[in-house]
Structure formats: C-alpha cells, structure tokens
C-alpha positions in Angstrom: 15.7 5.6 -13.0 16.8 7.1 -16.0 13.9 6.8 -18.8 15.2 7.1 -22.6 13.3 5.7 -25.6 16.2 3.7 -26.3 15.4 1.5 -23.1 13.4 -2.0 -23.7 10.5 -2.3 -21.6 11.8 -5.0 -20.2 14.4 -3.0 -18.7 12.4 0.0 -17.4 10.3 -2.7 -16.0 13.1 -4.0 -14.0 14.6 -0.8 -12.5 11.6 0.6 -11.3 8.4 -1.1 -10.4 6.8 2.6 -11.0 7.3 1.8 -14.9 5.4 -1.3 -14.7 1.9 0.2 -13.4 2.2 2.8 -16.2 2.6 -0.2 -18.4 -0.2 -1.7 -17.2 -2.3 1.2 -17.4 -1.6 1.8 -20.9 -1.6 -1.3 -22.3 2.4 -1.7 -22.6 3.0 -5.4 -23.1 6.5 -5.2 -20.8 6.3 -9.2 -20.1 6.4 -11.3 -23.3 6.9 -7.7 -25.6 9.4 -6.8 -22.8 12.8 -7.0 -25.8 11.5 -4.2 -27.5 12.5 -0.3 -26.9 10.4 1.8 -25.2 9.9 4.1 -28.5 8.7 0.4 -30.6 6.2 -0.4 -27.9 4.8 3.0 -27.8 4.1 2.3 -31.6 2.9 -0.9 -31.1 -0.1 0.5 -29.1 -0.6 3.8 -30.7 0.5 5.9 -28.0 2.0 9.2 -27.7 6.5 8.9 -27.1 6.1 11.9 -25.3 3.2 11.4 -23.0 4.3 8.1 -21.9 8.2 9.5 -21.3 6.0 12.2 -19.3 3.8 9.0 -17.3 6.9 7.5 -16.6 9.0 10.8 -15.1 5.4 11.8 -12.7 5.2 8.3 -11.2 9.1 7.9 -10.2 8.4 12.0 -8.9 5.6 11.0 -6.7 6.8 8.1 -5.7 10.1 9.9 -4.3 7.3 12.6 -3.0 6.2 9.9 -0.9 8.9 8.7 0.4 10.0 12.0 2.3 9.6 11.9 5.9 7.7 14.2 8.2 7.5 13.8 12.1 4.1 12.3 12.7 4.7 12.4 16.4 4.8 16.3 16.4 2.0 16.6 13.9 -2.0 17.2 14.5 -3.6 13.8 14.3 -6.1 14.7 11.7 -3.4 15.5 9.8 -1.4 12.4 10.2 -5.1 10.1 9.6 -5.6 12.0 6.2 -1.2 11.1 5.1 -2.8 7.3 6.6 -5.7 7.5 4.3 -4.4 9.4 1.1 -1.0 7.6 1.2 -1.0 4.0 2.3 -4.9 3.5 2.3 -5.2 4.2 -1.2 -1.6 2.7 -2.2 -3.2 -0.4 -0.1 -6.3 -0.9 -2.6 -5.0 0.0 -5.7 -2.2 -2.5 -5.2 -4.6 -4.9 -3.7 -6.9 -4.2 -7.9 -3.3 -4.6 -9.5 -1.9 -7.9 -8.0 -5.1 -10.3 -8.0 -5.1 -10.1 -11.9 -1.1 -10.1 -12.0 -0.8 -13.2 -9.4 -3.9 -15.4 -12.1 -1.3 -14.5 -14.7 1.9 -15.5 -13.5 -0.2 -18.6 -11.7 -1.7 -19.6 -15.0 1.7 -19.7 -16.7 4.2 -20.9 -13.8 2.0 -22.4 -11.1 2.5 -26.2 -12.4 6.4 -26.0 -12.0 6.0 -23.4 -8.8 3.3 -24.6 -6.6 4.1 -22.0 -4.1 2.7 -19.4 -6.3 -0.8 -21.0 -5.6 -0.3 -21.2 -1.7 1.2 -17.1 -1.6 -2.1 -16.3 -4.1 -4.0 -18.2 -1.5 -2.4 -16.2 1.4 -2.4 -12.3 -0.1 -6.1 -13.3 -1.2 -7.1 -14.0 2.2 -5.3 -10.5 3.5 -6.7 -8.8 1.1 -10.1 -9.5 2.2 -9.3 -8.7 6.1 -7.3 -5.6 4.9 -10.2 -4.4 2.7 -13.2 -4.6 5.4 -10.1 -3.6 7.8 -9.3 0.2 5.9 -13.4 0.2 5.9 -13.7 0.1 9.4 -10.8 2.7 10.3 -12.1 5.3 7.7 -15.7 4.7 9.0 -15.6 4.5 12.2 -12.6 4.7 14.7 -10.7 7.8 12.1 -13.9 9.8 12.2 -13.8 9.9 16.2 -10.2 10.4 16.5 -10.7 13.7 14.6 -13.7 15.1 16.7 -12.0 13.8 20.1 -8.9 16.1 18.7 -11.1 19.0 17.7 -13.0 18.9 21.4 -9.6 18.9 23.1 -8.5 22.0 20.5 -11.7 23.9 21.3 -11.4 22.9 25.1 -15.1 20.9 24.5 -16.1 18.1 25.3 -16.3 14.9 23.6 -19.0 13.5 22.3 -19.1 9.5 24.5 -17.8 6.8 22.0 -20.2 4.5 20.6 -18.0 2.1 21.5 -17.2 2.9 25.1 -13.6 3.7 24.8 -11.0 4.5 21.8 -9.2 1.5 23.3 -11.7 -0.6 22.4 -11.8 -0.4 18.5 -7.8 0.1 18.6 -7.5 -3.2 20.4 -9.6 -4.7 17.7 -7.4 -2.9 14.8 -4.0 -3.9 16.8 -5.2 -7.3 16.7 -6.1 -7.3 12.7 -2.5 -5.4 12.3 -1.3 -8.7 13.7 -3.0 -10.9 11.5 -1.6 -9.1 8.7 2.0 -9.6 10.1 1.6 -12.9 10.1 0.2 -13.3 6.6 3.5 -11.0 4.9 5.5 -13.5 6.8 3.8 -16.3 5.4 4.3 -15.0 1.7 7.9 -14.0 2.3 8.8 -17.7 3.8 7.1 -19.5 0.9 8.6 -16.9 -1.5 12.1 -17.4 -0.1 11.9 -13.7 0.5 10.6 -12.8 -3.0 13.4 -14.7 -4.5 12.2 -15.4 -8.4 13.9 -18.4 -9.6 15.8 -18.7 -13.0 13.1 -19.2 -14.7 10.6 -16.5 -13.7 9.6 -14.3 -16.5 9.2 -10.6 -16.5 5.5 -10.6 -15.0 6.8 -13.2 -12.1 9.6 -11.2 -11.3 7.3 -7.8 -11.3 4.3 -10.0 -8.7 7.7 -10.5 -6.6 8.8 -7.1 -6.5 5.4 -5.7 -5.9 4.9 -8.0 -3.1 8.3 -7.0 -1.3 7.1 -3.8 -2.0 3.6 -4.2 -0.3 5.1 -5.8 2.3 7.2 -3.0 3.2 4.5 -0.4 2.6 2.5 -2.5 5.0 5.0 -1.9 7.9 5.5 1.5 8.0 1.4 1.9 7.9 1.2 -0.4 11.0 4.1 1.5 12.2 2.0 4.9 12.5 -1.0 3.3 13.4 0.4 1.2 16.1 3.1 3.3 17.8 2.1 7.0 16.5 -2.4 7.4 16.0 -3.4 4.9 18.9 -1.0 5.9 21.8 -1.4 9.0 20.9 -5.5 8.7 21.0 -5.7 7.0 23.8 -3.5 9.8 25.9 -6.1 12.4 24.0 -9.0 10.4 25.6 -7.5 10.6 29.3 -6.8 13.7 29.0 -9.9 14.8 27.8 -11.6 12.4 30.4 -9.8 14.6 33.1 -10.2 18.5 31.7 -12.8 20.4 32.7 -15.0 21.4 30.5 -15.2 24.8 29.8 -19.0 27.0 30.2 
C-alpha cells in the first residue's frame, strides 16, 4: 500500500484493511467521511499529518513482519506457544473488541435489506464466546504444562503428573473446540457468499467483510499449528518422557 496525503480515506481503507483499524483508533470517519483525502480528514479531527502517515506505514510493517514464516516443526515448543499467544491469541481478541461494534453498525444500517448480516452476527457472536473461554483455557492450563513437560525432557527430569491425566486429554478437548470453530467460519462464509459485499454495501460493510475473510484465514493457520505442529508434537514429548529414565 502506498500511503500519500493525497489518498481519500476511502481509498486507503479499501487497499489495506491495516488503514482501517488505525482509522478506527483515531477517530478517522473512513465510512460516510470516506471521499475526503487523507490530509482533510486529519484536519477534521485535529490530528497530526505526520503521525498518522507514520500509524499507517508501522501497521502495514508489522503486518508484513507477521506474515514471515519460520519452521515451527524444528522450533522449541515454548517458543512456538509464545508466536501462538503473542500473534494469533492476541490478533484473536482484539479482532473479536473490533468486529462486535463494527457488525451493530453495518447491522443497524443494512440489516433490513440484508438479513444475513443478522444470522453471520449471530454466528461470529456465538464463536466468539467459545473462542474467548477457548484461548483462556490453552493459556491457563494445557500451554503452561506443555512448557514444563519440555523443560523436564531438556533437563532430563521428570515431569510433574498432569492434572488431567494425560496431555491427550485436554488436546482432545481443544481439537474438538478447533472443530466447532471450523464449522462456524464455514457458516459465515456460506451465508456471506464468501464475503461477497453486494452493490450496495458501504465502506463499513465492505471493511466487516474483509475483516471477516481476514479472521477466517488467521483462524486456520492458528488451528494449523495447534493441530498438526504443538499437539503431536506434545503428545510424542509425553511418551517419551513416559519412557526415559529419570536421571539421580
């Protein structure tokens, strides 16, 4: 994305869905304000050319940052739980914050002549509310004892027994949320028409869509790590650990 002052709002919002969560954070009306330049809305709310240019440029940069692969199979787990955690956990709630109030607005405005907005709001509400007690539990209870069960088999220690019996256990129980999820994203993108905005979807509307495909896709590769990198890879630790001695 290429940001100039010269660019409407409405433009940046469109090219990069980066711009529009800077928008939002300043106050940058980019829906029904959307026709004016960047440099015009920056007047209209009293804020600095400069340091919103500079917003702008930082979130495109660390959303490209985040995008670069690493090879999670080669790489300690700890380390992989905190890029789970500090990358798709947090991108995960604050998208979760961002798109209830953005999905009442574009509901509120379009939801009489698009009554699938009101059954998709319906559906991300409800995964949002598995997905938030969902992180909760990972980050409480099954990431904490992934870590030590990696640091006992680095210091050749044992393991502290599971509260839970077995790693398999919780992981069956996050594997089985992971699928609920699945099936909610596939929900939203069949009523959606795979985030299709009609003609008449203003700037906000087509901004929920993108965010949602956006989500969706986010979504995926977190499962993906989870699923077929952290839990294989923890339950191998386990059985290997449940076979080592230990050493006096």
């Amino acid at each position: 994305m290429s940001v100039t002052a010269e660019k409407t709002v409405r433009e940046l919002a469109l090219e990069n869905t980066t711009a529009t969560r800077v928008f939002e954070k300043l106050g940058i009306d980019y829906c029904c304000g959307g026709n004016k330049s960047l440099e015009e809305a920056c007047r209209t709310a009293n804020l600095n050319m400069d340091q919103v240019l500079d917003s702008l440029e930082m979130a495109e940069q660390s959303a490209h940052a985040a995008q670069i692969d690493r090879n999670w199979q080669a790489e300690p787990l700890a380390d992989l739980i905190a890029h789970i955690k500090n990358t798709h956990h947090k991108y995960t709630r604050e998208e979760i914050a961002r798109l209830e109030p953005l999905f009442d607005k574009v509901c509120s405005v379009h939801g009489k002549n698009h009554p699938e907005l009101l059954q998709i709001r319906e559906t991300f509400r409800g995964l949002a509310e598995e997905l938030t007690t969902h992180l909760m539990k990972e980050e409480m209870v099954l990431f904490p004892y992934v870590v030590r069960m990696e640091e006992a088999a680095i210091e050749k220690e044992p393991t502290v027994p599971a509260p839970f019996g077995t790693v398999q256990n919780p992981i069956s129980m996050m594997e089985h949320e992971h699928d609920s999820a699945g099936n909610a994203l596939r929900a939203m993108r069949a009523t959606s028409n795979s985030y299709s905005a009609p003609a008449d979807a203003c700037v906000s509307y087509q901004t929920l869509y993108q965010a949602l495909a956006a989500f969706e896709t986010d979504l995926h590769q977190h499962i993906h790590l989870e699923n077929n990198i952290l839990f294989p890879h923890a339950v191998e630790m386990e059985k290997v650990n449940a076979t080592s001695p230990a050493v006096l």
